[in-house]
mmCIF file of the N, C-alpha and C atoms, coordinates in Angstrom:
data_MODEL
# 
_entry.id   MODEL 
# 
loop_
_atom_site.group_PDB 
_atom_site.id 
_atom_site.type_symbol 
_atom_site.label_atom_id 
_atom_site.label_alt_id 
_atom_site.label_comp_id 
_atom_site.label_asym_id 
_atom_site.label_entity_id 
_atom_site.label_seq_id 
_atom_site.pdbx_PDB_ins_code 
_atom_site.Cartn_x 
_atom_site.Cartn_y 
_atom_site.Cartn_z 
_atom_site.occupancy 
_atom_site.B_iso_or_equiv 
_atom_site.pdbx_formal_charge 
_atom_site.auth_seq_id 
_atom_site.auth_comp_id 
_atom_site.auth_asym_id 
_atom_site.auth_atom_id 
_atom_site.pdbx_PDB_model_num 
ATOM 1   N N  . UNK A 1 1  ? 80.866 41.858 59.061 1.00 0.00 ? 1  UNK A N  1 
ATOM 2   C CA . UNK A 1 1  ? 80.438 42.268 60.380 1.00 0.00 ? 1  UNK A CA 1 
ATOM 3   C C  . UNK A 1 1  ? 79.143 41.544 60.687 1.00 0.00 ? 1  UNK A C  1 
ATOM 4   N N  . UNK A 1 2  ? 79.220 41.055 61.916 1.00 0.00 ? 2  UNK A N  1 
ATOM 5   C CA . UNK A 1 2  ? 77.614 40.430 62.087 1.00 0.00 ? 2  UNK A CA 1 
ATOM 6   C C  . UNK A 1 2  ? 77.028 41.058 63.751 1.00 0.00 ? 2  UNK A C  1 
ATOM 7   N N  . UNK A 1 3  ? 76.117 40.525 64.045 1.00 0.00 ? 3  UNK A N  1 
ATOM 8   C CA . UNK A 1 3  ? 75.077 41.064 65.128 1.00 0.00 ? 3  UNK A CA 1 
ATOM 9   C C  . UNK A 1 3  ? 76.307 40.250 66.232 1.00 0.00 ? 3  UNK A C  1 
ATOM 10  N N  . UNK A 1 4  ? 75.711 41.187 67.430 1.00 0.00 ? 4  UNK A N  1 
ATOM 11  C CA . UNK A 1 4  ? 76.901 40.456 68.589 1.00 0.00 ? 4  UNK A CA 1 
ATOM 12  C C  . UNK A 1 4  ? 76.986 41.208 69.582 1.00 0.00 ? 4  UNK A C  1 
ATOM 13  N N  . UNK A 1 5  ? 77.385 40.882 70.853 1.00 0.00 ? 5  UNK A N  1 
ATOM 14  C CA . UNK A 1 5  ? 78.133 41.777 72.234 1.00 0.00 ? 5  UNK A CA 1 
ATOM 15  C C  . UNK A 1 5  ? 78.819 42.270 72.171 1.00 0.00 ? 5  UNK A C  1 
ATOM 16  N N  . UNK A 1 6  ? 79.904 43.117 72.219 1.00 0.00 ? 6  UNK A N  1 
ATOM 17  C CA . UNK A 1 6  ? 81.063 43.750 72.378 1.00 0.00 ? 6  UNK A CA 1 
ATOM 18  C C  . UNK A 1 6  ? 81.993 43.033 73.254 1.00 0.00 ? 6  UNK A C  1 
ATOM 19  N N  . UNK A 1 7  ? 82.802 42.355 73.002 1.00 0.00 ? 7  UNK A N  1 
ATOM 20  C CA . UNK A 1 7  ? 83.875 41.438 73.428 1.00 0.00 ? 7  UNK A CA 1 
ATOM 21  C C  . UNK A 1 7  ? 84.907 42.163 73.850 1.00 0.00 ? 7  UNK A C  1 
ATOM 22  N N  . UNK A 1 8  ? 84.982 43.333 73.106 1.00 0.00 ? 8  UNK A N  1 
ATOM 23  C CA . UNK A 1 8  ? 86.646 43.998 73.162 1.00 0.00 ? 8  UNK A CA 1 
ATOM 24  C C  . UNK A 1 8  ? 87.990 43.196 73.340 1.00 0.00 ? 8  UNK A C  1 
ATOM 25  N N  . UNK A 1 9  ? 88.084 42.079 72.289 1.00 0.00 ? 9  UNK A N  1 
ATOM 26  C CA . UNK A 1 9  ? 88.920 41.473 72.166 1.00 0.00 ? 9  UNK A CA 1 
ATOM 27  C C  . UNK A 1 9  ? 89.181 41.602 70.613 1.00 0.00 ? 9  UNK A C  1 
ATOM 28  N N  . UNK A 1 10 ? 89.557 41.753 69.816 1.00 0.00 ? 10 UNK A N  1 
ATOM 29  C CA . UNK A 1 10 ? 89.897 42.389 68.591 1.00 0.00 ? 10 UNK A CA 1 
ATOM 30  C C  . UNK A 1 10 ? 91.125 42.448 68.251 1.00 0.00 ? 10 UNK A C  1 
ATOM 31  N N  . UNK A 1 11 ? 91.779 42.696 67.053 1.00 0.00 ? 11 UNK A N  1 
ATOM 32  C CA . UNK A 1 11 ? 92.835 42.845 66.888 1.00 0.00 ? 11 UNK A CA 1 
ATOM 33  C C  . UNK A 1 11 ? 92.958 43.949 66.006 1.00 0.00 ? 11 UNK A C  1 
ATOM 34  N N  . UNK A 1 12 ? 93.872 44.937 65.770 1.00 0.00 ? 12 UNK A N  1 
ATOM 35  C CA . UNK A 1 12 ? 93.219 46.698 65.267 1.00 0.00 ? 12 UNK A CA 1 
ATOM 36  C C  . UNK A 1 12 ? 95.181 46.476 64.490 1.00 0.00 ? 12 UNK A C  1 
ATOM 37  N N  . UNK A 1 13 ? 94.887 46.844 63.006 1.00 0.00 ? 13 UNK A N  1 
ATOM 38  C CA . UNK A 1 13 ? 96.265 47.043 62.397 1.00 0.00 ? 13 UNK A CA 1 
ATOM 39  C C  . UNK A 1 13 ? 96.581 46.861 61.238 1.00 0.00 ? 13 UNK A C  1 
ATOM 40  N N  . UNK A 1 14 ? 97.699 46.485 60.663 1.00 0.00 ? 14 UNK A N  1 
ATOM 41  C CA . UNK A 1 14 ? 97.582 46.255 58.940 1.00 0.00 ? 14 UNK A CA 1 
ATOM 42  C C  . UNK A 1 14 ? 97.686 44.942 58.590 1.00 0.00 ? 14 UNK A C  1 
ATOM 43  N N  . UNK A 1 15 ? 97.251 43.672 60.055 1.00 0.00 ? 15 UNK A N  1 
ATOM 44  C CA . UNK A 1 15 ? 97.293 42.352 59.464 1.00 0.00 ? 15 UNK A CA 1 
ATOM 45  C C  . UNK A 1 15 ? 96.739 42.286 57.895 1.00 0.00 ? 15 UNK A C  1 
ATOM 46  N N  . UNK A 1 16 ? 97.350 40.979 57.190 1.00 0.00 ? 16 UNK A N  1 
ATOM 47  C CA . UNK A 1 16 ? 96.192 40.522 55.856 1.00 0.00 ? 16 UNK A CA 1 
ATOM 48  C C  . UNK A 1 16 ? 94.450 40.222 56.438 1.00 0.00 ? 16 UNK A C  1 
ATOM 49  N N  . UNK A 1 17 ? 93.891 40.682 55.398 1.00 0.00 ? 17 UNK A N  1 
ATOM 50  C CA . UNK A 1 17 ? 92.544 40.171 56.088 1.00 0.00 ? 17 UNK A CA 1 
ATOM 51  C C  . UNK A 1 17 ? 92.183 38.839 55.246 1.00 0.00 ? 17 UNK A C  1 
ATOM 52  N N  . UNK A 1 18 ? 92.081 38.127 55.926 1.00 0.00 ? 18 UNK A N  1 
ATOM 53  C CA . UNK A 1 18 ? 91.417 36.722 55.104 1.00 0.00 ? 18 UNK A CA 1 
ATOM 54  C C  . UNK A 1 18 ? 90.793 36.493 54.509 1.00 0.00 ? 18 UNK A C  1 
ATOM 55  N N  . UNK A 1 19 ? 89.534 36.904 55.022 1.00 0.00 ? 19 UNK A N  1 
ATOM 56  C CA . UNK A 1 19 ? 88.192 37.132 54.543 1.00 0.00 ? 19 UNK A CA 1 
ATOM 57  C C  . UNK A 1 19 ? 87.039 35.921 55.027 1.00 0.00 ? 19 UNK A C  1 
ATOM 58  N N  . UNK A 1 20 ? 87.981 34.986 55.439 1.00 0.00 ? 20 UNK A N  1 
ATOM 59  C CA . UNK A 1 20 ? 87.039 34.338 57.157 1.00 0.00 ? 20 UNK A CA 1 
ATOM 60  C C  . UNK A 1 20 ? 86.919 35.251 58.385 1.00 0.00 ? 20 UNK A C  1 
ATOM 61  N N  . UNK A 1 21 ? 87.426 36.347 58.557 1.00 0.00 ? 21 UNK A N  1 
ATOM 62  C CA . UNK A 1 21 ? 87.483 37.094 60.061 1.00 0.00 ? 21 UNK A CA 1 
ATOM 63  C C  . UNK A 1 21 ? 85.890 37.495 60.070 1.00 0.00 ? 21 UNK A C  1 
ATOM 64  N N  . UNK A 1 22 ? 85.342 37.641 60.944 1.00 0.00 ? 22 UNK A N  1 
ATOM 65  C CA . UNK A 1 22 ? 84.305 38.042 61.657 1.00 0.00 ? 22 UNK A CA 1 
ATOM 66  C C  . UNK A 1 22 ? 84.204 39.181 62.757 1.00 0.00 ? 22 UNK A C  1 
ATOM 67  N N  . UNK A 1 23 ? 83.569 40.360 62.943 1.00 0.00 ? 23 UNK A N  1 
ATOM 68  C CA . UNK A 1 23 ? 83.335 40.655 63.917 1.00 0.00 ? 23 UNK A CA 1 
ATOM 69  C C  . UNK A 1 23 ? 82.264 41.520 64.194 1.00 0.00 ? 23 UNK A C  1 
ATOM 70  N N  . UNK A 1 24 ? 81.899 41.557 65.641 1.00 0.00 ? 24 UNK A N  1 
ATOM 71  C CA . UNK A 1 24 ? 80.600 42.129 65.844 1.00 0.00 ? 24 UNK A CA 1 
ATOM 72  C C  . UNK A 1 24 ? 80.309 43.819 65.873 1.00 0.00 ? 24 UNK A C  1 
ATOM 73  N N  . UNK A 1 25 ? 79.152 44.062 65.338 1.00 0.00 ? 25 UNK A N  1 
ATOM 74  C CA . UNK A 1 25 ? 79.173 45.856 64.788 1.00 0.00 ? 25 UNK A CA 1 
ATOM 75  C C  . UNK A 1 25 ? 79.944 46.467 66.164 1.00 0.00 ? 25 UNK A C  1 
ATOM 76  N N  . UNK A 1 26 ? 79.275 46.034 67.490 1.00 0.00 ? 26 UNK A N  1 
ATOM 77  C CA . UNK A 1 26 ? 80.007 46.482 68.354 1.00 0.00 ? 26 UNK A CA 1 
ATOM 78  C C  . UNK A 1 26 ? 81.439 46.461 68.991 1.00 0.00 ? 26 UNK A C  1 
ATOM 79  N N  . UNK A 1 27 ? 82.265 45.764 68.628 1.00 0.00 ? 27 UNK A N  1 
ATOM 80  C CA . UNK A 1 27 ? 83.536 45.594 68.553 1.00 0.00 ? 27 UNK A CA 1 
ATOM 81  C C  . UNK A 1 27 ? 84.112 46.803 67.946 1.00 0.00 ? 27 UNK A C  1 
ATOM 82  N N  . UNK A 1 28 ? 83.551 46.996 66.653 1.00 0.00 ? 28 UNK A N  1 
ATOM 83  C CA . UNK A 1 28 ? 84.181 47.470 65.319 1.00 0.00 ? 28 UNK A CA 1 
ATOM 84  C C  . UNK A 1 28 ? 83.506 48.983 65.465 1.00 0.00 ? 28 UNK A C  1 
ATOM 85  N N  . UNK A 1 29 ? 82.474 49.461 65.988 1.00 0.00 ? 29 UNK A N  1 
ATOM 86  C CA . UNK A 1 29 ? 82.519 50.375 66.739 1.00 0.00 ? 29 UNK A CA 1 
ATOM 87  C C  . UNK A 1 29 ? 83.326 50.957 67.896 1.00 0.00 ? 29 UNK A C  1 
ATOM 88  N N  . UNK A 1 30 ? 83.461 49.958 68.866 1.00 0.00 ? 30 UNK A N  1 
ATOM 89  C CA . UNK A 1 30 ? 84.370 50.147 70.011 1.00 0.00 ? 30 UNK A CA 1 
ATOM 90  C C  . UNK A 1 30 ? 86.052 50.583 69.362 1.00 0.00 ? 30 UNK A C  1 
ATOM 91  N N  . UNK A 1 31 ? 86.369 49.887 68.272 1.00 0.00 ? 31 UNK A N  1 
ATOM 92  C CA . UNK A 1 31 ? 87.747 50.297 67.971 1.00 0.00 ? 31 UNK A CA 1 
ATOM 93  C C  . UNK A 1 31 ? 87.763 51.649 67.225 1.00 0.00 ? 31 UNK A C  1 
ATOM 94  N N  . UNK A 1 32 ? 86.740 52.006 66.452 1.00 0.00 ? 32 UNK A N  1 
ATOM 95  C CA . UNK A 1 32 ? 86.423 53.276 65.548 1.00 0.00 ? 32 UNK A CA 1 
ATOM 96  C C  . UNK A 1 32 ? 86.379 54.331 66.330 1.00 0.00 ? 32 UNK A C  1 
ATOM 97  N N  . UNK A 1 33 ? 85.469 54.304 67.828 1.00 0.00 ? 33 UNK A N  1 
ATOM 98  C CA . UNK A 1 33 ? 85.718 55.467 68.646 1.00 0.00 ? 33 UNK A CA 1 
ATOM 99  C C  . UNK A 1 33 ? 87.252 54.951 69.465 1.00 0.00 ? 33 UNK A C  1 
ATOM 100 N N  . UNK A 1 34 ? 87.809 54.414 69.510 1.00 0.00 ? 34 UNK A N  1 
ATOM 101 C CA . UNK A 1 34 ? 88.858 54.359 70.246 1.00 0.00 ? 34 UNK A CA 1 
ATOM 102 C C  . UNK A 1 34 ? 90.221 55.177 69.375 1.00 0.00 ? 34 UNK A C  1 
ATOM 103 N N  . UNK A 1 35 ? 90.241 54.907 68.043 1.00 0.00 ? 35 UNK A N  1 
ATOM 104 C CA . UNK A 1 35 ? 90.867 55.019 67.093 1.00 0.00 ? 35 UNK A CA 1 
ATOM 105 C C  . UNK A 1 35 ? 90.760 56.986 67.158 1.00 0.00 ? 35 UNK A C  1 
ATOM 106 N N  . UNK A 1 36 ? 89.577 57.568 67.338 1.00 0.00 ? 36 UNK A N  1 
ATOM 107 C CA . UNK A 1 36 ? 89.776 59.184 67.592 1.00 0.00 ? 36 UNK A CA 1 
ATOM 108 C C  . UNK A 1 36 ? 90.342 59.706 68.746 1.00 0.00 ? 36 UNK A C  1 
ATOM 109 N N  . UNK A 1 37 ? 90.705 58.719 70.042 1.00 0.00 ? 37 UNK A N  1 
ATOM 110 C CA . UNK A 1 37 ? 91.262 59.111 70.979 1.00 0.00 ? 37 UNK A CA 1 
ATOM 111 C C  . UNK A 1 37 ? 93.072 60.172 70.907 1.00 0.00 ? 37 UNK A C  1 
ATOM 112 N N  . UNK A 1 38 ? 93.385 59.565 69.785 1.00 0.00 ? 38 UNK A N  1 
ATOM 113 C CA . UNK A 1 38 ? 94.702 59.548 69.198 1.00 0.00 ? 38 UNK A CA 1 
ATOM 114 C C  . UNK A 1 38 ? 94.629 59.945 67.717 1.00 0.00 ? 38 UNK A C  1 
ATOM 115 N N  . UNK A 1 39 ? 96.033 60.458 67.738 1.00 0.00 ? 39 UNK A N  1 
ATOM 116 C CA . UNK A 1 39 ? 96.095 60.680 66.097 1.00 0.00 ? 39 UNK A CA 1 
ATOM 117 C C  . UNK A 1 39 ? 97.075 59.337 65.667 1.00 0.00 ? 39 UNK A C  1 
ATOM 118 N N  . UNK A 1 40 ? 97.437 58.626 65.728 1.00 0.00 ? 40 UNK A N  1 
ATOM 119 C CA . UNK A 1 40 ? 98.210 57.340 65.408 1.00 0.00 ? 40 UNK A CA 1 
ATOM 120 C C  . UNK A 1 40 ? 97.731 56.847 64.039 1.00 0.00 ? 40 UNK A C  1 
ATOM 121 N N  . UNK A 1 41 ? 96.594 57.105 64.184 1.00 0.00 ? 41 UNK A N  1 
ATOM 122 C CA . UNK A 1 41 ? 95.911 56.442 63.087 1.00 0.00 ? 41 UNK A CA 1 
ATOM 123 C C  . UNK A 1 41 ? 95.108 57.262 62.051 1.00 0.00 ? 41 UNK A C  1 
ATOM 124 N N  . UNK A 1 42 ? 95.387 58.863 62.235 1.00 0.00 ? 42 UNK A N  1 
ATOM 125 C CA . UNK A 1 42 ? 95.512 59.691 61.478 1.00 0.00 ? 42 UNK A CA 1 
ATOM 126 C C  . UNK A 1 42 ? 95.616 59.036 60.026 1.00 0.00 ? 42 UNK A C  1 
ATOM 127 N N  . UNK A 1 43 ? 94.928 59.353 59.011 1.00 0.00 ? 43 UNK A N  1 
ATOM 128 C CA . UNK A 1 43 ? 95.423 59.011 57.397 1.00 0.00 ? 43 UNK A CA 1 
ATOM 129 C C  . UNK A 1 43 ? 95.945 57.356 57.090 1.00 0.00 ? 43 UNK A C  1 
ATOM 130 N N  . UNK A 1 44 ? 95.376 57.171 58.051 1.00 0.00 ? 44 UNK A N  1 
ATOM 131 C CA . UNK A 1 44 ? 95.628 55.208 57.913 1.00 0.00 ? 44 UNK A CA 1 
ATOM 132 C C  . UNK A 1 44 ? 94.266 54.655 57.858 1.00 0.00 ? 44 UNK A C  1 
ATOM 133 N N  . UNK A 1 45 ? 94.253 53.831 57.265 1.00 0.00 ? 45 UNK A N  1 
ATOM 134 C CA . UNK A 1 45 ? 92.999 52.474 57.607 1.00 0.00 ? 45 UNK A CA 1 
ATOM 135 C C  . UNK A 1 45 ? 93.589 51.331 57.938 1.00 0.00 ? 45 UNK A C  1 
ATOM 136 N N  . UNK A 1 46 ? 93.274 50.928 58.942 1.00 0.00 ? 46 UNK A N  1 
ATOM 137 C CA . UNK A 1 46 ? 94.268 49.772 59.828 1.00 0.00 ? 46 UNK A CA 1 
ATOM 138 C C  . UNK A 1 46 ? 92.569 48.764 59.430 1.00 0.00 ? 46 UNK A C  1 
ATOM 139 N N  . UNK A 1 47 ? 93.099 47.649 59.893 1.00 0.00 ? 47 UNK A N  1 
ATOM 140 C CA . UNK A 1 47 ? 91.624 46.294 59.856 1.00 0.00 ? 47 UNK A CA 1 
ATOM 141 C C  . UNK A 1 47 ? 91.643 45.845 61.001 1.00 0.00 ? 47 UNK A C  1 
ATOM 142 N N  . UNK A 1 48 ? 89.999 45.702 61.307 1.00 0.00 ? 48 UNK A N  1 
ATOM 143 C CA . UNK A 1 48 ? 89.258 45.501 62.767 1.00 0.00 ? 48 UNK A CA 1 
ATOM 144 C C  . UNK A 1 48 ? 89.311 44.173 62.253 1.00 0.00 ? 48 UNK A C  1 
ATOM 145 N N  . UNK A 1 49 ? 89.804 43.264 62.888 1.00 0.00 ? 49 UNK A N  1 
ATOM 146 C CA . UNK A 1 49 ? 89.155 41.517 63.248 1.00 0.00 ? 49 UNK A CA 1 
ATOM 147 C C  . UNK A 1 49 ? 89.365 40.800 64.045 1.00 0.00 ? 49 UNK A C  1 
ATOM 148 N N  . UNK A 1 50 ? 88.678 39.517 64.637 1.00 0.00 ? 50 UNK A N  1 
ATOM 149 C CA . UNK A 1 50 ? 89.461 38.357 65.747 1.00 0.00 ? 50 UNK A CA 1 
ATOM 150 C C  . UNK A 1 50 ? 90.242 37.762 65.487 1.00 0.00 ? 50 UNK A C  1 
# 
């Protein structure tokens, strides 16, 4: 995670993570409160990246 704007362009799910992905605290915030809107993601850990 690095310093940054909130883009809200992201991709939220069980892609592989690479471990080149990048994204900004605020992104990865933006998907974390989005993620309580719903139970979908109840008992899952899905991966925040671009």
């Amino acid at each position: 995670m690095t310093p940054g704007p909130m883009r809200g362009d992201y991709r939220l799910g069980f892609d592989r993570f690479n471990g080149f992905s990048r994204i900004s605290f605020a992104d990865c915030a933006h998907a974390m409160l989005a993620m309580l809107e719903g139970d979908c993601w109840l008992h899952r850990a899905p991966i925040v990246q671009y």
